[in-house]
KOLMARMAR-297824 format. One record per residue (C-alpha): residue in one letter; x, y, z. Coordinates in steps of 0.05 Angstrom, whole numbers, plus 5000, padded with zeros to 4 digits. Each point is the difference from the previous one (the first is absolute). Layout:
! residues N
R  res    c1    c2    c3
R    A     X     Y     Z
...
! end
This chain:
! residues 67
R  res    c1    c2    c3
R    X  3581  4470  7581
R    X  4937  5021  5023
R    X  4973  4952  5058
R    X  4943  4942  4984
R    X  4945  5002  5031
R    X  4939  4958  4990
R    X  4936  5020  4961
R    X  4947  4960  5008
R    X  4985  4916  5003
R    X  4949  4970  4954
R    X  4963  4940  5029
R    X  4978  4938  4954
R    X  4965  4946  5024
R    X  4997  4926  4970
R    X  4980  4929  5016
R    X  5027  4954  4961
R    X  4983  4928  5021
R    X  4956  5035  5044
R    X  5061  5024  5041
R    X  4986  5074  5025
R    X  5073  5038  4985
R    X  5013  5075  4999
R    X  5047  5030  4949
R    X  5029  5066  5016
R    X  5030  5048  4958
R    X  5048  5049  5036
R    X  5007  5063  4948
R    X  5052  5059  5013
R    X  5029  5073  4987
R    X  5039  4962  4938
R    X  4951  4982  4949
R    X  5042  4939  4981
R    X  5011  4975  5067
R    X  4947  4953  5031
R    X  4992  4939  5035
R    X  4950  4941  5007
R    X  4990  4969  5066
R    X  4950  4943  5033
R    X  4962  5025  5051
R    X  4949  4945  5013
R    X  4977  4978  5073
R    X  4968  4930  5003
R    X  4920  5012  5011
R    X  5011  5071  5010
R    X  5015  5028  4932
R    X  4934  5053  5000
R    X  5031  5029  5063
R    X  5077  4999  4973
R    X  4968  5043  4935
R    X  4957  5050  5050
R    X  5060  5011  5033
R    X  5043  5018  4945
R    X  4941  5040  4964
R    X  4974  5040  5068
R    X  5062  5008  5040
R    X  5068  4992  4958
R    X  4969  5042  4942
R    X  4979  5056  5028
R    X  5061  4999  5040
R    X  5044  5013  4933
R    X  4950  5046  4969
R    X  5016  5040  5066
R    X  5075  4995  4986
R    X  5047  4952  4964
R    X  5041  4957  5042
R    X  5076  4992  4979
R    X  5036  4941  4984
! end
C-alpha cells in the first residue's frame, strides 16, 4: 500500500446564528478518503482562514504531507 499523503484543505466559512465557524475539508492521495474538521477560533476566524489559505496551502502544493 502506497503511503497517504494529504492533498489539499478546502476552507468554508458560515455564520449561522451569527456565530463565525470554519469548516475544513482535509482531502487526500485516496480519492475516497477525506475528512471534515472544525477549525473555528472565537473572533479570529478571518485570520484562522488566511492562515490555512496563505501558509498550510502552499505548503502541500509544495509537497504532500503523510499521514
Amino acid at each position: 500500500m502506497d503511503n497517504i499523503t494529504i492533498r489539499d484543505i478546502k476552507v468554508f466559512v458560515t455564520a449561522p446564528r451569527g456565530i463565525n465557524l470554519v469548516i475544513v475539508k482535509v482531502e487526500t492521495s485516496e480519492p475516497e478518503l477525506f475528512g471534515y474538521g472544525c477549525a473555528t477560533f472565537t473572533w479570529r476566524h478571518k485570520a484562522v482562514v488566511t492562515a490555512i489559505e496563505e501558509y498550510l496551502c502552499p505548503m502541500l502544493k509544495e509537497g504532500a504531507y503523510t499521514i
